[in-house]
N, C-alpha and C positions, 0 to 999 in steps of 0.2 A: 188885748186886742181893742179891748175900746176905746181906751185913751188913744191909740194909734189914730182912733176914727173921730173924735175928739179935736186931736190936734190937724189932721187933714181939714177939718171944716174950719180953720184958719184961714185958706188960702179960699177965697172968696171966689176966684176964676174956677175950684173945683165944685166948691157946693152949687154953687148955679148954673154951671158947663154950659159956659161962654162958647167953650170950643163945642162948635156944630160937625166938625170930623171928628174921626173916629181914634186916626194918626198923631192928629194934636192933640186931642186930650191925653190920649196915652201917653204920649212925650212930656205932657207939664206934671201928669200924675207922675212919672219916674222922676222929676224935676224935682218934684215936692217929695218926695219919700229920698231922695239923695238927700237933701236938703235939712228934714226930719235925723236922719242916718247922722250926717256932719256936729250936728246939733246936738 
C-alpha cells in the first residue's frame, strides 16, 4: 500500500490538488490509479 502512495505522489497535480473540485480530483485520481493499473 505504500508504494501505491509513493508512486501516486508522481503525479504532481495529485500531491498538491490543483483540482479545487471535488469531481475533478476524483476523476484525475481514477486517471492516475488506471494509468498506475496499465503500467
Amino acid at each position: 500500500m505504500e508504494c501505491l502512495f509513493n508512486k501516486l505522489k508522481h503525479y504532481r497535480r495529485l500531491a498538491t490538488r490543483y483540482d479545487k473540485l471535488t469531481c475533478t480530483f476524483a476523476a484525475f485520481l481514477s486517471l492516475a490509479f488506471i494509468l498506475l493499473w496499465l503500467d
